[in-house]
DSSP file (Angstrom, degrees, kcal/mol; ACC not computed):
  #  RESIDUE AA STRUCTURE BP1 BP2  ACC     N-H-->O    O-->H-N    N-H-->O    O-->H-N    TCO  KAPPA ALPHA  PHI   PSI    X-CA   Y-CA   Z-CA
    1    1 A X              0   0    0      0, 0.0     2,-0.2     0, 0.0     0, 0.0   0.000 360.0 360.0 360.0 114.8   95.0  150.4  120.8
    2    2 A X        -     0   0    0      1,-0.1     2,-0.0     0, 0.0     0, 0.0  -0.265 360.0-124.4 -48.7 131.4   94.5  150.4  117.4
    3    3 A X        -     0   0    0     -2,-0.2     2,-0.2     1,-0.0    -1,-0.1  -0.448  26.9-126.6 -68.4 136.0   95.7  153.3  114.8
    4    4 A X        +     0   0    0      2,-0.0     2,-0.3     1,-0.0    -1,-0.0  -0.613  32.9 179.3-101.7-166.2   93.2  154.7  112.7
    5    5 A X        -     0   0    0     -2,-0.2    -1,-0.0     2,-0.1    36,-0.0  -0.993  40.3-129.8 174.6 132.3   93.8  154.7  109.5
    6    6 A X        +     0   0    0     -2,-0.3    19,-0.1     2,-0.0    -2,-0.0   0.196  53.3 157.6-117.1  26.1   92.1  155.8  105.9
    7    7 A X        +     0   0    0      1,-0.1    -2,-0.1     2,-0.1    23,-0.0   0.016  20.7 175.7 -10.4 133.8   93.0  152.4  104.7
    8    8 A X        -     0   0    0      0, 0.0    -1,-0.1     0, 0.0     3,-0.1   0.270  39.1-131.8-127.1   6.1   90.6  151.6  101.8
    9    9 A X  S    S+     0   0    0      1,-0.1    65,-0.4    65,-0.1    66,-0.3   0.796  81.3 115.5  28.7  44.4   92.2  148.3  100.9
   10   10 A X        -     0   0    0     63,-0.3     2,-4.3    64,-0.2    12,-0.7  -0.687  50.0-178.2-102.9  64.1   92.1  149.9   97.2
   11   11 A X        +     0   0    0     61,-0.4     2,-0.6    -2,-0.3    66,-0.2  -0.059  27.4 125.3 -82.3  59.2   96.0  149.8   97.2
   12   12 A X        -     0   0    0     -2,-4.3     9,-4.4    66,-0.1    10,-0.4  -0.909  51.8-138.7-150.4 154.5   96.8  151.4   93.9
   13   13 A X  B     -A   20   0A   0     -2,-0.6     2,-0.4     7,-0.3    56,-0.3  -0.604  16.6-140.2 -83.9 147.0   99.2  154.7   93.0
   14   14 A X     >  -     0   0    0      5,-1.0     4,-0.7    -2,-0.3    54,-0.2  -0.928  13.8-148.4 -83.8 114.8   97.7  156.8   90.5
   15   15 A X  T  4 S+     0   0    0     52,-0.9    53,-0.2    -2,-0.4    -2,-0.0   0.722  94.4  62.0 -76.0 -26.2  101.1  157.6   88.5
   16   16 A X  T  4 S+     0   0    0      1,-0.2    -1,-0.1     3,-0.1    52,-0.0   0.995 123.1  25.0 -43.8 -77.6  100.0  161.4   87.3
   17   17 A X  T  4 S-     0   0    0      1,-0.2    -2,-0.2     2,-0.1    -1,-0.2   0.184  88.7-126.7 -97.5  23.2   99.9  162.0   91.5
   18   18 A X  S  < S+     0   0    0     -4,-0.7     9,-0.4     1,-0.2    -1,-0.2   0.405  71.5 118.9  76.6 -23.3  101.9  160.0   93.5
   19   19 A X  S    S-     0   0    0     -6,-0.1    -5,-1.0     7,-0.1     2,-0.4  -0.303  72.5-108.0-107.3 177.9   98.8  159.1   95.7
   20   20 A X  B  >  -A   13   0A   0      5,-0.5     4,-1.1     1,-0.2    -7,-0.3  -0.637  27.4-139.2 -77.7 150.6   97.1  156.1   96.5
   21   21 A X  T  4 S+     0   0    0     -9,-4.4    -1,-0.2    -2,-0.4   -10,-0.1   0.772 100.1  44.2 -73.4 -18.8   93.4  156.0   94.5
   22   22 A X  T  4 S+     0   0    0    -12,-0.7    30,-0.1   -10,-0.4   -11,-0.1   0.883 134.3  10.2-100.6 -59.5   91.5  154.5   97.5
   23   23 A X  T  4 S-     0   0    0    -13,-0.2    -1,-0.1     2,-0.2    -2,-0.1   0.749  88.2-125.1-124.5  33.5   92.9  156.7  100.3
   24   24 A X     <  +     0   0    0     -4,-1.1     2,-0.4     1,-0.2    -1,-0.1   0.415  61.2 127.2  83.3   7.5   95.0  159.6   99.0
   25   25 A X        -     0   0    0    -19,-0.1    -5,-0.5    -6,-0.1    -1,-0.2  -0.852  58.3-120.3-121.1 163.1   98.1  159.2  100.6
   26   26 A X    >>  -     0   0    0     -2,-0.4     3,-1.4    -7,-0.1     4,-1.0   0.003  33.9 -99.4 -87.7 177.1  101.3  159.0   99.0
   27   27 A X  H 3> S+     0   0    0     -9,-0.4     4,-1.7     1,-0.3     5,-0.2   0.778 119.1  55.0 -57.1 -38.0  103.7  155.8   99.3
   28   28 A X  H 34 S+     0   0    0      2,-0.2    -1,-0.3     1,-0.2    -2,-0.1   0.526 104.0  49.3 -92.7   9.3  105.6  157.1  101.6
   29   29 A X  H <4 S+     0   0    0     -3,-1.4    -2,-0.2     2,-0.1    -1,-0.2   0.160 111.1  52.1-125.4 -18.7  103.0  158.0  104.2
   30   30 A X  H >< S+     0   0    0     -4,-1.0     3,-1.1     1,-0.1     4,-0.5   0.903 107.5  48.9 -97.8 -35.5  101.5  154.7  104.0
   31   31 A X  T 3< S+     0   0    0     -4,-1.7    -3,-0.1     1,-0.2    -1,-0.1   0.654 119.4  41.2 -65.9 -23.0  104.4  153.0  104.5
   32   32 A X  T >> S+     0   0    0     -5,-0.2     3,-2.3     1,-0.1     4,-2.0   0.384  78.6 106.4 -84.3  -7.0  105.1  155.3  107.5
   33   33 A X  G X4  +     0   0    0     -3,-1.1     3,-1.0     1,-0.2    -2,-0.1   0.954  69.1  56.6 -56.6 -49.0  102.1  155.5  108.9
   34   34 A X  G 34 S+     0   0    0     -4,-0.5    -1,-0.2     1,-0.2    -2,-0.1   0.771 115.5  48.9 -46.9 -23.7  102.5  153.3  112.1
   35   35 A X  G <4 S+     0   0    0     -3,-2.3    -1,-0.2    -4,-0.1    -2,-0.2   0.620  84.0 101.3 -83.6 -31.8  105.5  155.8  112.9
   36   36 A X  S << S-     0   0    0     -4,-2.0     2,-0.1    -3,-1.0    -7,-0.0  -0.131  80.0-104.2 -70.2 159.0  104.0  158.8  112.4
   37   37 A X        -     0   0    0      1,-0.1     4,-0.4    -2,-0.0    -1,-0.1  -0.375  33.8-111.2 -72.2 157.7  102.8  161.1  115.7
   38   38 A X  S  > S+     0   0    0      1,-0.2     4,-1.2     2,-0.2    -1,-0.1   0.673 124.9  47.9 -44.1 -48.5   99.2  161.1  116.3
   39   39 A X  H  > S+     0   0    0      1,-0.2     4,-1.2     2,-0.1    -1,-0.2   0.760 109.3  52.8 -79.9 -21.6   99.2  164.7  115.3
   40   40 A X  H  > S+     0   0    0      2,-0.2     4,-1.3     3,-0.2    -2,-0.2   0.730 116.7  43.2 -71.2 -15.3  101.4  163.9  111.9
   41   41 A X  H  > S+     0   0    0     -4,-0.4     4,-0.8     2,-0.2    -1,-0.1   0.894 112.5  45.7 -97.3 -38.2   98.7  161.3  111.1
   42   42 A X  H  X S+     0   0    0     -4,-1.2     4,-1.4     2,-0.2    -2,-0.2   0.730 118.3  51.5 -83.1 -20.9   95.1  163.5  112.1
   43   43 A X  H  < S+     0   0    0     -4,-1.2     3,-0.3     2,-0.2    -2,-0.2   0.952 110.2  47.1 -91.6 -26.9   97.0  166.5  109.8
   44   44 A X  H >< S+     0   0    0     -4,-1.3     3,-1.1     1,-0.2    -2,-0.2   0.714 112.5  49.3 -38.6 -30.9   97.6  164.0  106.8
   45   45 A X  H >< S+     0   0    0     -4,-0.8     3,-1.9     1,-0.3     4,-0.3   0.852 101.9  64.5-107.8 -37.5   94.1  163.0  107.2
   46   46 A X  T 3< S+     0   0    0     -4,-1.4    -1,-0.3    -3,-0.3    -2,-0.2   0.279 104.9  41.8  30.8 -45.9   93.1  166.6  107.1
   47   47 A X  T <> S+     0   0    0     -3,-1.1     4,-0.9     2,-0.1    -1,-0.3  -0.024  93.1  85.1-134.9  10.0   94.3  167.2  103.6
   48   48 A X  H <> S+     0   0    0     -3,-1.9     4,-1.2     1,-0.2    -2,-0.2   0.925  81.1  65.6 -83.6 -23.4   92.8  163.5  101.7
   49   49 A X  H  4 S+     0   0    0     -4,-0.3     4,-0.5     2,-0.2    -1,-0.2   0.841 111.8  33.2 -72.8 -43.2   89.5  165.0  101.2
   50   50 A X  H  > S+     0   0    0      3,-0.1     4,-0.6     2,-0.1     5,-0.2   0.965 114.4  65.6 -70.2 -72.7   91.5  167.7   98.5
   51   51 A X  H  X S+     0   0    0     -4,-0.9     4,-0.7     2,-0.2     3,-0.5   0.380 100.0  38.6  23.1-117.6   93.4  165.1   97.9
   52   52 A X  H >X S+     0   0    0     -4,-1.2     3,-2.2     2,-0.3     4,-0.5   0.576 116.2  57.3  -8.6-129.2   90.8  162.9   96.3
   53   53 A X  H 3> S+     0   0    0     -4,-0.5     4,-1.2     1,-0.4     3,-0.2   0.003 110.2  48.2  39.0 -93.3   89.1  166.4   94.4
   54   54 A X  H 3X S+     0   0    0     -4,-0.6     4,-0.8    -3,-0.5    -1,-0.4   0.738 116.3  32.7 -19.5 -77.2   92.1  166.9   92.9
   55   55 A X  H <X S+     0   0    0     -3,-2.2     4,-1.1    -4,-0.7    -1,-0.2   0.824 121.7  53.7 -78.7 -17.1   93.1  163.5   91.6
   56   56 A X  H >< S+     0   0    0     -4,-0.5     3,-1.8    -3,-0.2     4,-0.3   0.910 100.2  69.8 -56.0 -85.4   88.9  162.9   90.9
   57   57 A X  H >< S+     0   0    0     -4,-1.2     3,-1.4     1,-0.3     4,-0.4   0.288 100.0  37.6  17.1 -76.2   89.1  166.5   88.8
   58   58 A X  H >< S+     0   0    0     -4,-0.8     3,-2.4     1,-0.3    -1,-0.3   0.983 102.9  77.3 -70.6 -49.7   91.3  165.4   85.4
   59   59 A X  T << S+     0   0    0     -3,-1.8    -1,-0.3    -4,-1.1    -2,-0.2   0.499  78.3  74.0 -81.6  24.2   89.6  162.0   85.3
   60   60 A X  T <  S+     0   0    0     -3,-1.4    -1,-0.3    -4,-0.3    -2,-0.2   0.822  79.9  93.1 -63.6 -39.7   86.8  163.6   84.0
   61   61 A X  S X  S-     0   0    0     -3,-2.4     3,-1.3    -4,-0.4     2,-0.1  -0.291  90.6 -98.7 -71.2 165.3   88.1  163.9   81.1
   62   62 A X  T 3  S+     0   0    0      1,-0.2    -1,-0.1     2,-0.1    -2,-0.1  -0.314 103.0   0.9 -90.4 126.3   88.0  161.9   78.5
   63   63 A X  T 3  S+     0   0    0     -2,-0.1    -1,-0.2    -4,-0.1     3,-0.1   0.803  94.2 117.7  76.5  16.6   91.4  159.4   78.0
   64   64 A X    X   +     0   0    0     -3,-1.3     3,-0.6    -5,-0.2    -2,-0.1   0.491  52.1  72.3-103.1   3.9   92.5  160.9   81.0
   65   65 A X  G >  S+     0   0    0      1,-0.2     3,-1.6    -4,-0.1    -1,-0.2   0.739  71.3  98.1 -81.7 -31.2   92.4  157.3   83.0
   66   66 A X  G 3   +     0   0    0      1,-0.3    -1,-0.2    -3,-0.1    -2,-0.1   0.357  69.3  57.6 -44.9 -18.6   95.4  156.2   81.1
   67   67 A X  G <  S+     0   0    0     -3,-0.6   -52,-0.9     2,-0.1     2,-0.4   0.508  83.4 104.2 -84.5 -13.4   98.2  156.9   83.7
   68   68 A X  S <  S-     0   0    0     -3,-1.6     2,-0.4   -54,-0.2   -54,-0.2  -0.673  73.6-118.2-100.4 128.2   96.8  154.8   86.4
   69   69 A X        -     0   0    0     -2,-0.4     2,-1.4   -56,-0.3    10,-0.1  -0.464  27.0-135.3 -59.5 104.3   98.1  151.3   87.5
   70   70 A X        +     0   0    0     -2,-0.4     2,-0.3   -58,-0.0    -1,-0.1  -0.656  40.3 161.3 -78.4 102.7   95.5  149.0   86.9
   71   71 A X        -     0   0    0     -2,-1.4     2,-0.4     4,-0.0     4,-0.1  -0.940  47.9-101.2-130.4 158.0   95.2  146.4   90.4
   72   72 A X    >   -     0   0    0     -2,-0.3     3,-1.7     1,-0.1   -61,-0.4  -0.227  48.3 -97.7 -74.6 134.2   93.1  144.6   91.6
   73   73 A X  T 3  S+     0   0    0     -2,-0.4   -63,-0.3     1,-0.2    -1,-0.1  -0.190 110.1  25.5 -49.3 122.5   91.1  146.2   94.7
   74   74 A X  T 3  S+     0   0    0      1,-0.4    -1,-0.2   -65,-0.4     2,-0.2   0.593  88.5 133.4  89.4  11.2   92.7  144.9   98.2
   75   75 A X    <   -     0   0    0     -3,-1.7    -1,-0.4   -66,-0.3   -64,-0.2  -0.703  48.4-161.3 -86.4 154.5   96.1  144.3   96.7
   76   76 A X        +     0   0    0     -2,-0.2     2,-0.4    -3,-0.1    -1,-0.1  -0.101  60.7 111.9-134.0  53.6   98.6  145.6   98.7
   77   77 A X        -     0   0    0    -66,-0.2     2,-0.3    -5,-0.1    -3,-0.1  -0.828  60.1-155.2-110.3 129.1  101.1  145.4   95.4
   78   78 A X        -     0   0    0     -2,-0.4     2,-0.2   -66,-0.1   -66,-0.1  -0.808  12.8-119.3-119.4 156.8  101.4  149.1   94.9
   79   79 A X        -     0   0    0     -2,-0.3     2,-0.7   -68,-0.1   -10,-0.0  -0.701  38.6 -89.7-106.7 169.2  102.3  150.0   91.1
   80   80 A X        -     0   0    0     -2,-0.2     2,-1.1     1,-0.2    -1,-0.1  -0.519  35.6-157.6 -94.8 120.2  105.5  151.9   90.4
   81   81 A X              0   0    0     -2,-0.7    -1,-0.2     1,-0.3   -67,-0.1  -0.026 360.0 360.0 -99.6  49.3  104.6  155.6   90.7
   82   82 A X              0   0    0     -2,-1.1    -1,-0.3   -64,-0.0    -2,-0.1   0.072 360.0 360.0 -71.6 360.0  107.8  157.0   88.5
């Protein structure tokens, strides 16, 4: 049975928040995912929708884009989010 998953193949860290741009979870929760309980995975998934808000929010402003790893979409090279 497959896991589901909020996969976006968009695989890049936004360095302001720790999370990933395409599906809002942090490095350590993607990398965990397969491990995590059913219920640790459906309450992670729970909280990408603020998630996403959030890290959408500042990059309205202007020059605010500048923190973000530029990869190509479907990489699964994550940028280093220190």
């Amino acid at each position: 049975m497959a896991i589901e998953s909020p996969c976006t193949q968009i695989c890049t860290i936004d360095r302001s928040s720790g999370l990933c741009l395409g599906c809002a979870r942090s490095i350590e929760e993607i990398a965990g995912w397969a491990s995590f309980s059913a219920e640790g995975r459906r309450t992670i998934m729970t909280e990408l929708e603020a998630r996403r808000q959030a890290m959408a929010a500042p990059a309205q402003q202007p020059g605010s884009g500048s923190d973000r790893q530029d990869q190509r979409p479907g990489s699964a090279v994550f940028a280093n989010a220190s």
